[in-house]
N, C-alpha and C positions, 0 to 999 in steps of 0.2 A: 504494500500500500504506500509505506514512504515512498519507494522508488518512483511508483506513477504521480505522486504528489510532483517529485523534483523533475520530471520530464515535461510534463504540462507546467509547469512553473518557469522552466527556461524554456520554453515553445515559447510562451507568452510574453519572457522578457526579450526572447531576441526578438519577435515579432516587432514589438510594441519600441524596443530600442533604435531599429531601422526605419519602420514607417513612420516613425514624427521626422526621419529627415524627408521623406517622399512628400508624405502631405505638408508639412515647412517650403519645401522646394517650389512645389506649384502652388501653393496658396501665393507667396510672394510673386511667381512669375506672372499670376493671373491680377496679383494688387498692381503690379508694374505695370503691364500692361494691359488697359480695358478694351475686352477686345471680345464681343461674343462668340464668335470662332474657335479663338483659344482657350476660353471657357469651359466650352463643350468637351472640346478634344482632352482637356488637362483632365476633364472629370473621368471619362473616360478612361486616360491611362492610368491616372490611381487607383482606377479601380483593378486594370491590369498590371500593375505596380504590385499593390497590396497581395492579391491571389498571389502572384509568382512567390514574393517572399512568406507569404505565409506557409507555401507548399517547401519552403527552403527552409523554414523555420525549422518545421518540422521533422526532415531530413538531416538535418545538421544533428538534432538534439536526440535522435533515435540511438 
């Protein structure tokens, strides 16, 4: 039980450690530039930003 406690625990922290620089990255690139094109598109890849490192999160901490 501990063990799946500290696996889901670093899942989560690498998750959560990488993606505030993903969403950090294009929130600013999207305050920089007002532009509803890139708005779209930015929301978009964080979404496929997030999935990929969550799916790495996970592998990494296996």
């Amino acid at each position: 039980m501990n063990f799946i406690i500290m696996v889901l625990g670093n899942i989560i922290s690498t998750f959560f450690q990488s993606g505030i620089w993903v969403v950090g990255f294009f929130f600013l690139l999207v305050k920089t530039f007002e532009n509803k094109e890139l708005k779209k598109a930015s929301g978009i890849l964080v979404g496929i930003s997030l999935v990929i490192l969550f799916f790495y999160s996970v592998l990494v901490n296996l």
